[in-house]
C-alpha positions as CSV (number, residue, x, y, z in Angstrom):
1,X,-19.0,28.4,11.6
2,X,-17.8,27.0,8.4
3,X,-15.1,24.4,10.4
4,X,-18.9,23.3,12.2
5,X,-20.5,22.0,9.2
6,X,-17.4,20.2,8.0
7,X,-17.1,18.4,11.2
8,X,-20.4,16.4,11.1
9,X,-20.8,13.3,10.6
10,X,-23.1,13.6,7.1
11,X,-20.7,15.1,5.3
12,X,-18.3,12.3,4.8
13,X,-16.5,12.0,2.0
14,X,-15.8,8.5,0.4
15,X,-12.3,6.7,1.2
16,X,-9.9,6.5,-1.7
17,X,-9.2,3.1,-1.5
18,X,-11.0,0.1,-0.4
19,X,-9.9,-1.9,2.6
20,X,-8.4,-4.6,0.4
21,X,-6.0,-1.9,-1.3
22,X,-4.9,-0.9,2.5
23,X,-3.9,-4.6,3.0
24,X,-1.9,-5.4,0.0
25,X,-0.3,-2.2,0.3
26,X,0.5,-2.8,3.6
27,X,2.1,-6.3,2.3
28,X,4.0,-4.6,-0.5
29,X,5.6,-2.2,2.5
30,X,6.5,-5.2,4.5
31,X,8.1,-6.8,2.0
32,X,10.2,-4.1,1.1
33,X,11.2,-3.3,4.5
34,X,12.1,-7.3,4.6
35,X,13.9,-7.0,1.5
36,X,16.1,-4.2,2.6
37,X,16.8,-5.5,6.0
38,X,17.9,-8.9,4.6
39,X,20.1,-7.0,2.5
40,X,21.6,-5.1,5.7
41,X,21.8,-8.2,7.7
42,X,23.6,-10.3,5.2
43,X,26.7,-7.6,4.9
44,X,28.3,-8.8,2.1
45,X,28.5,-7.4,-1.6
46,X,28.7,-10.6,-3.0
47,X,26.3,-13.2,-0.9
48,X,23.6,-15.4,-2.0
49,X,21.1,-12.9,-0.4
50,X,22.0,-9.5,-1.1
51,X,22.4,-10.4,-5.0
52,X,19.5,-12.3,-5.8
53,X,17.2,-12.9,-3.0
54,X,16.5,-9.3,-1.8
55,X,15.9,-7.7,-5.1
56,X,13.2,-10.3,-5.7
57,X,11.7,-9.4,-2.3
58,X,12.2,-5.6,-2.7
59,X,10.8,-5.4,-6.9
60,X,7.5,-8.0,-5.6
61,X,7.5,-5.5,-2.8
62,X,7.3,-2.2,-5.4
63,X,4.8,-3.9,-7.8
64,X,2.6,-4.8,-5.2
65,X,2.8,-1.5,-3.3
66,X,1.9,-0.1,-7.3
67,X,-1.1,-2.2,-7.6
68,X,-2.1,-1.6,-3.8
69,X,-2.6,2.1,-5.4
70,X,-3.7,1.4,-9.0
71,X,-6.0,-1.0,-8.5
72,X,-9.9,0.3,-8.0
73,X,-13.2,-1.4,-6.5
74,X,-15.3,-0.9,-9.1
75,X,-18.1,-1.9,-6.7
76,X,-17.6,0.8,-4.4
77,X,-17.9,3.4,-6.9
78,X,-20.8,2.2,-8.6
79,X,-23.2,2.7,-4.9
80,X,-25.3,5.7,-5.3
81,X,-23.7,9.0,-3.7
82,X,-26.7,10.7,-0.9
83,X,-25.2,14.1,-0.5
């Protein structure tokens, strides 16, 4: 009976982030994947790409995925809750 009323569609609860934070941390993900594969695909220890190239890419790729999840709408927050 209890699983019923938690199943309805009134009872949302909010989202944690905002669409915008699902997007950049989408783009931070990609880049690191990029970043990583570039390394991979280069296979040397001492190219152009794997030493200075990819760890660019891959540390924009972390700080972005750590804004993604720091960063909060204060808009969204500030809309009246009607529970």
């Amino acid at each position: 009976m209890a699983a019923k009323n938690r199943n309805r569609r009134g009872n949302k609860k909010p989202m944690i982030f905002s669409p915008w934070n699902y997007k950049i941390l989408a783009v931070g993900l990609l880049l690191v994947i990029v970043g990583f594969t570039a390394m991979y695909l280069e296979n040397e220890v001492e190219g152009i790409i794997s030493l200075y190239v990819s760890p660019i890419v891959i540390m924009t790729g972390y700080i972005t995925v750590i804004v993604a999840i720091l960063k909060h709408d204060h808009s969204s927050s500030a809309a009246p809750d009607h529970s």
